[in-house]
N, C-alpha and C positions, 0 to 999 in steps of 0.2 A: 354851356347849356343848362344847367343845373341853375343859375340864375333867369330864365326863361321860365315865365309865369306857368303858361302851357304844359311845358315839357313837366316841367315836376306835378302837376295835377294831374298827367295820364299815368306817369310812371307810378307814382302812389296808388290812387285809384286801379288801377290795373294791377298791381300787387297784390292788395287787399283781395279783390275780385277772384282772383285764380285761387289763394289760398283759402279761402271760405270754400270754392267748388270744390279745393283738394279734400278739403275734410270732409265734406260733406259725400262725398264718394267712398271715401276711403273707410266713414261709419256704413255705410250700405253695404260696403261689397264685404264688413266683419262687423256680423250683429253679435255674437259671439268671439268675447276676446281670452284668448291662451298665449303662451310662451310666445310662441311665434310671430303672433299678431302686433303684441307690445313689443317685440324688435323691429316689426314695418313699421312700426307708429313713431318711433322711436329714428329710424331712418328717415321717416317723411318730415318729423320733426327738426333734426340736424339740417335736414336740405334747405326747408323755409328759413331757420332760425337762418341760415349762412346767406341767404340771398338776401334778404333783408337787413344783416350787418352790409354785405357789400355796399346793395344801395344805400344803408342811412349814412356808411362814410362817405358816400357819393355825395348825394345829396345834403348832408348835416340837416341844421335846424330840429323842426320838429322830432324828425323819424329816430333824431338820435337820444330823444326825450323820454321818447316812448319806447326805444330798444333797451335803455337802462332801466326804466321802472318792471317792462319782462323779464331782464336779467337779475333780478335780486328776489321772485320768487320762487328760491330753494325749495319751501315747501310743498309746490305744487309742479313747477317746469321739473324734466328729467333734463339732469345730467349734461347728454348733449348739448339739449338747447341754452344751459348757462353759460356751458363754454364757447360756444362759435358768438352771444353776444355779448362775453365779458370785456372784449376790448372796447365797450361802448361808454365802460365807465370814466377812465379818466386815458384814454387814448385814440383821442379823435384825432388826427390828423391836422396838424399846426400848421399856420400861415406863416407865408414870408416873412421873418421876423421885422424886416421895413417897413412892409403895410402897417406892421402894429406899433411901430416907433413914429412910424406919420400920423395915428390916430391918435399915439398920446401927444406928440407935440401941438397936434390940432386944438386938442379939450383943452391943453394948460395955456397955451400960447406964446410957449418959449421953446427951448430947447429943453432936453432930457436933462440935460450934466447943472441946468440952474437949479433942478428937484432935487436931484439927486450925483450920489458921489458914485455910484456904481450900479449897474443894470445886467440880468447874464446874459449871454448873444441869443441864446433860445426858449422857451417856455418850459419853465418846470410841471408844468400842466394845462390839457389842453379839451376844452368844455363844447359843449353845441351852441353855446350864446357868447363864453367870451375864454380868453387864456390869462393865463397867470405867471410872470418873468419875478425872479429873486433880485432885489433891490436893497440898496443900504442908501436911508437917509442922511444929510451933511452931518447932521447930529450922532450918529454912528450905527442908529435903529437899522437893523433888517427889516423888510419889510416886504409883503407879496403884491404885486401891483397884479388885479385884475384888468385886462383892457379887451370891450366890446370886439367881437369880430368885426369884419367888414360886412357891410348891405345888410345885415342879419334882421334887421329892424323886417324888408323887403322879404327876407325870405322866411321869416313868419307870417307874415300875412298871409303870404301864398298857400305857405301849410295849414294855413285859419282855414282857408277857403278849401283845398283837400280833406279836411275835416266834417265839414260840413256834408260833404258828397259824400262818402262813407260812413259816417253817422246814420245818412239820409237814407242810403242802400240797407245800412243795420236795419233801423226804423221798419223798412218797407218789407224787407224778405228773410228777418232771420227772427225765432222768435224772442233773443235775448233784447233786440231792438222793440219788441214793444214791452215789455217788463221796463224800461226807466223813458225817463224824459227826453229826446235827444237834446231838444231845443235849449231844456236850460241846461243843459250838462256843456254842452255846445258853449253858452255864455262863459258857464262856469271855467272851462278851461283857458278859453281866449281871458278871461278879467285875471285869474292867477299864473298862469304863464308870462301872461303878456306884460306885468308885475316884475317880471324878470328881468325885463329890458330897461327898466331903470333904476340905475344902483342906487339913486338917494333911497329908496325906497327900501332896498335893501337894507341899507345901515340903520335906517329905523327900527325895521327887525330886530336885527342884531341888537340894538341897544334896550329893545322891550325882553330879549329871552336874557340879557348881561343880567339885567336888573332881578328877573324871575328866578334865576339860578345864583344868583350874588352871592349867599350863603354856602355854597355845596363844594366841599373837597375833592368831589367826585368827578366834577364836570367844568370845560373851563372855553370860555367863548374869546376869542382873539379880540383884540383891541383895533376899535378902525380912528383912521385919522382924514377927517372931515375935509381940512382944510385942505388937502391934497385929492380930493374924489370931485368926480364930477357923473353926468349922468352914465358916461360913459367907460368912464376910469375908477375904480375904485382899491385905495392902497389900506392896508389893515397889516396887522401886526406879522411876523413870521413864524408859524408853529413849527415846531420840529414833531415828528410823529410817522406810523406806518398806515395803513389803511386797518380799522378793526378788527377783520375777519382775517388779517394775515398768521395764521395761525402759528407759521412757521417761529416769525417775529414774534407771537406771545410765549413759544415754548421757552425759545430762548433767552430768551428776558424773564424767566420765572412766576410770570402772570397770568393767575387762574381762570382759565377760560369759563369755567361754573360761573366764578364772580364777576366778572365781567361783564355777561349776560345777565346776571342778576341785577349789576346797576343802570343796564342800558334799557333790561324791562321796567326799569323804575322811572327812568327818562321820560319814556314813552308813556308810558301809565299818567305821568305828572302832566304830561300836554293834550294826548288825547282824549280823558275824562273829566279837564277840569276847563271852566271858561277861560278866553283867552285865544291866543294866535298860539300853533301848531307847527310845527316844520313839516311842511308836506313832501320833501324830498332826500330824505333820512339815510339816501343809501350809503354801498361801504367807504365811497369814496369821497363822501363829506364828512366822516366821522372818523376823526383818526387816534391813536392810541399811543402817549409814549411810553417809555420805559421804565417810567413806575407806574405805569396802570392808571394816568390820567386820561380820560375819557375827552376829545377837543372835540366840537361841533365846528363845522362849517358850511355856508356859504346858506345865505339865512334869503334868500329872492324870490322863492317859491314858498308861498308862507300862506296855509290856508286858518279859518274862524271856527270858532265855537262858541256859540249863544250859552249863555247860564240856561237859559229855560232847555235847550237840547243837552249839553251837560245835566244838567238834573233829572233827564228823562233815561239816559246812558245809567247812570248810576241807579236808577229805582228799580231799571231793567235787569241790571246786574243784582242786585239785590233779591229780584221776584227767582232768580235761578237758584239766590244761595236760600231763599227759604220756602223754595217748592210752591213757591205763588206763580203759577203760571198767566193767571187770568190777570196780574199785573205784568208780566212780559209782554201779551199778547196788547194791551191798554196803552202802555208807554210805546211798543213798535208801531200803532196806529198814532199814535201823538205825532211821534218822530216821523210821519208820511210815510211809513215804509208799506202802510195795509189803510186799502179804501175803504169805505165806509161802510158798502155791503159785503165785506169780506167774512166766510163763516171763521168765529173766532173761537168756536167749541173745537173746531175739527185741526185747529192748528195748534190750540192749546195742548190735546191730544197728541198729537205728534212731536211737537218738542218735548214735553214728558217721557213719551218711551223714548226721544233721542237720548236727553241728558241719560236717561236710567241706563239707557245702554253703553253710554262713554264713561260712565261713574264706575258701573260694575263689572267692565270688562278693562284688558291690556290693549290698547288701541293696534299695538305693533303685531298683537298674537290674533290680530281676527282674521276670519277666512276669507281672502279674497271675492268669494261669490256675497259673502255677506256686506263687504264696503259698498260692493258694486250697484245691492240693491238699499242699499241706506243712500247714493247718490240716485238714483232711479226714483224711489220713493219719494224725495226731496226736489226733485225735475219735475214730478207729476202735479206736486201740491204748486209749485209756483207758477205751472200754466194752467191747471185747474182756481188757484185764487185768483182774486185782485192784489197781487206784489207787485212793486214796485221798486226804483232806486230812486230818491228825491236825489236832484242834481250837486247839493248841498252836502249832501256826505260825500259826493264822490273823490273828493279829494282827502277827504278824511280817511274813507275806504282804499285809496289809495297809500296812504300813509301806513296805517296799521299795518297794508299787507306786507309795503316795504321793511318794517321793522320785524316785524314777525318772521322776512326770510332771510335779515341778517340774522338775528338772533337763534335761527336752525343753522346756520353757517356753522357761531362760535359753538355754540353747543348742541347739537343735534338730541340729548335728551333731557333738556329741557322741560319743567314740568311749569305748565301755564298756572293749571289751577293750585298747586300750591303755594308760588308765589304770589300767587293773587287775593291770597286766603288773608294775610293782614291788613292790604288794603281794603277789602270788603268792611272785615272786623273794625276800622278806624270809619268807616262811612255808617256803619251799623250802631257804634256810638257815638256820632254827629246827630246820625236822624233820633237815637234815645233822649240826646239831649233837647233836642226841638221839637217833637211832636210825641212826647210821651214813652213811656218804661218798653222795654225792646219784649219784655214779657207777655203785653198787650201787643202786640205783633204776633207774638208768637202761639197766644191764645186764638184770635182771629184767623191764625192758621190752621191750626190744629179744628175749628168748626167748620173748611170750610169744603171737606167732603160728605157732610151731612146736609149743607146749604144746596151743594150741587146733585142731591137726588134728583129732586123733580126735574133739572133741567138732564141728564143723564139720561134718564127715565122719557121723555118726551122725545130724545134722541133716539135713543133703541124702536119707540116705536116708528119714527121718521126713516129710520134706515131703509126698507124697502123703496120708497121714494126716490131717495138719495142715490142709492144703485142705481134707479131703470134711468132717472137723468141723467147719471153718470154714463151709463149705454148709450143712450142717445147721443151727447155730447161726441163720444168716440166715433161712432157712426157720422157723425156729420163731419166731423173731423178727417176721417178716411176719406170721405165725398169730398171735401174741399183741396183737400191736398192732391189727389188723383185730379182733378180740375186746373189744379196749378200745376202739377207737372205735364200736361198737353200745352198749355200755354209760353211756359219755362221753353218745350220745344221749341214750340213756332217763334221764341225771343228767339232764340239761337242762331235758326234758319235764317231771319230778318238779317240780324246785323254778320253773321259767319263771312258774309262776300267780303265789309272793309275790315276785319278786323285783323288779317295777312297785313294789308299794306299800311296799316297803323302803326302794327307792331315794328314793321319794315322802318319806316319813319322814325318810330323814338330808338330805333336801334342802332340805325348810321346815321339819326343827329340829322335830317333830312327837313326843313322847315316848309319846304310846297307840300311833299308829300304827308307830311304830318297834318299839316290844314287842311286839305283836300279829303285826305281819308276820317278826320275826325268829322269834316262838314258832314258827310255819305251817312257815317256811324250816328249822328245825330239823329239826322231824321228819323234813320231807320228807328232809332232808339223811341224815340217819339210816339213814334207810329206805335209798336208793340206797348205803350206806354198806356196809350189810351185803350187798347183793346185790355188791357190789364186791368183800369181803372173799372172801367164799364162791365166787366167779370166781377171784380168785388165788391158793386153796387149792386148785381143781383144776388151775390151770395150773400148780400147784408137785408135786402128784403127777403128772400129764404128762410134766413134766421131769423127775422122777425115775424113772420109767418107761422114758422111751427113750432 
């Protein structure tokens, strides 16, 4: 079944769909969180996290894409939820070791034993796009044979198109779905994913980050041998190594988990800020470590871009933090799409200022609970009150970062960002002295530019009244429309409540009439409550244009 176009886009969609109502209940029925609450959060958390590893070994492909890049942020997932998806990382569930010796003798068009002098009977690792068997060339090379799954091509597409419907559901009824693009986010994932599916493409990779890293004692990228890969097959060198974050493995081998993470925030640092291709899939289980503390990188298929011109907006912006220019933060964040054009850029500039002042001058780990909780509230408010957005084009960048950022609380959990960040700034601070003039003339221009900002300060204070009754108003209308949606949200309910028993009946005992039959019913009804929805939100858009 799991090959069935259908069945995997009701099961996905239908996952999704429950777990957004769960949360969304579960924030209503605790506006107020204590000890308590974050162990039900925490329990509701485990429960999802754990049905969605079942179904993604069920299912593989996509689901297993996207429960590794949830599993590796440490900094933000609790606990539970790393553990029920950490077998997503390198313990997918392996195919018949035959299927995958018929796909390699297919690509080569011989037998195994003409390539090769020895193959192991089963996968030393086993991925959502393809597995990896330990092999010794005639010449006497080990070497790792990756080879494509079976149908995997098919059942991406599938999950393309599962994507799209959930994107679409985002879009329509959650507010994170109107903050970014779906549509090109949507592009964006199918063009770098779908990149994945052919390994020449990969070796390319590999061969532009060999060249970018050539020099470094620190970091060491396997050797791929051309002549033996095809789109589907790809053999490359043998590294011996443990997965990064095994921390067990660095006590014992004597290797300083501080340094460590210090050279793998350099890693990152080197690809994420500077132009060039990225590895957009950084987690523990492509980076692995040996026993003198050599850093290996692997499996280079997911590989996202950085323009110079967006590199250089990344770095001015990092710059406007270390020298209290906010009003270039806020310039460079609008360059980079993140902020529309009538976006207020006084009132955000403002706010980042007392953030930074407040993460500068306090212990982040000694702050009072109720005080994080209104620094995230405060920062919820500004980006549905602004025009924020996510351009689709960082999204994999933004996914990168994140994933490094939570191995790097793995190895070292006190880890301090900004002072290792502090020389890289310092070496960009004397690049730009060097090309546009003495960092002193910076500094002066700094130092006038809370006597420049009176009048606009000044015109501010007296706008404030203004600013509030809008601000009122907006709320007001806001309560009215959402009380509007929740009558409506009912009557969806009531529409489709009758097939979605015998739906659920259908994808549960694998039932293909009943699955058509109850999805046709679910359709319409869906339809129907669709357009009474549509026709609701064309009056609430004349309303608001109204008053």
């Amino acid at each position: 079944m799991k090959n069935n176009s259908f069945y995997r886009i009701a099961v996905i969609v239908y996952m999704f769909v429950k777990f957004v109502i769960q949360l969304y209940i579960f924030n209503k029925r605790h506006p107020a969180w204590d000890t308590q609450t974050e162990e039900s959060w925490e329990r509701l958390v485990q429960k999802q996290a754990g049905e969605y590893r079942e179904k993604a070994l069920k299912l593989e492909g996509l689901m297993i894409k996207v429960g590794q890049f949830l599993s590796t942020r440490a900094d933000i997932m609790p606990d539970v939820f790393i553990k029920e998806l950490s077998d997503l990382i390198d313990k997918v569930p392996s195919l018949d070791p035959k299927i995958s010796m018929g796909i390699l003798e297919e690509e080569w068009g011989e037998p195994v034993s003409s390539r090769l002098s020895e193959i192991s009977s089963t996968p030393a690792a086993s991925a959502s796009i393809g597995e990896v068997y330990k092999g010794k060339l005639h010449n006497g090379q080990e070497v790792a044979v990756k080879i494509q799954r079976a149908k995997i091509d098919r059942i991406f597409k599938t999950d393309f198109k599962a994507l799209r419907i959930v994107l679409w559901i985002t879009k329509t009824f959650t507010k994170f779905g109107r903050e970014i693009d779906t549509s090109a986010l949507y592009k964006e994932v199918v063009q770098v994913i779908g990149d994945e599916l052919d390994y020449y493409k990969e070796i390319r990779n590999a061969q532009n980050f060999q060249r970018r890293f050539s020099g470094s004692d620190s970091y060491y990228i396997p050797q791929f041998y051309e002549e033996h890969s095809t789109r589907r097959v790809l053999v490359m060198e043998w590294a011996e190594g443990r997965k990064v974050t095994d921390l067990t493995f660095l006590r014992e081998n004597g290797i300083s988990r501080t340094a460590t993470a210090e050279k793998l925030f350099q890693f990152f640092v080197d690809q994420l800020l500077d132009q060039g291709r990225f590895h957009a899939d950084p987690h523990q289980g492509n980076i692995l470590i040996t026993k003198e503390g050599l850093i290996v990188i692997l499996d280079f298929g997911m590989v996202g871009y950085i323009t110079r011109e967006d590199s250089a907006s990344i770095r001015r912006m990092i710059q406007g933090f270390v020298l209290d220019d906010y009003q270039l933060v806020i310039d460079e964040l609008q360059q980079l799409g993140f902020l529309l054009p009538h976006a207020n850029k006084s009132k955000l500039e403002s706010v980042l200022r007392n953030y930074v002042n407040m993460y500068l001058s306090s212990d982040i780990s000694e702050l009072d609970q109720e005080i994080v909780e209104q620094i995230f509230a405060d920062m919820q408010k500004i980006v549905r009150e602004q025009p924020i957005q996510l351009p689709a084009e960082f999204a994999f960048l933004g996914r990168a970062a994140s994933i490094g950022l939570g191995v790097l609380t793995i190895i070292d959990p006190d880890i301090d960002f900004i002072e290792l960040g502090r020389p890289v700034v310092s070496e960009w601070l004397e690049e730009a002295d060097e090309k546009k003039g003495s960092l002193q003339a910076a500094l002066l221009k700094d130092s006038l530019k809370p006597a420049l900002s009176i009048p606009r300060n000044f015109n501010e204070w007296l706008e404030a009244p203004n600013y509030q009754r809008r601000s009122e108003e907006r709320k007001q209308f806001r309560q009215f429309s959402h009380q509007r949606f929740l009558w409506l949200y009912a009557g969806f309910g009531m529409t489709v409540f009758s097939s979605l028993p015998f739906l659920f009946i259908g994808i549960w005992i694998e039932h293909m009439i009943l699955l058509y039959s109850a999805a046709s019913f679910a359709g319409v009804s869906i339809i129907s409550a669709f357009t009474v929805i549509y026709r609701h939100k064309r009056w609430v858009a004349k309303f608001k244009e109204n008053s």
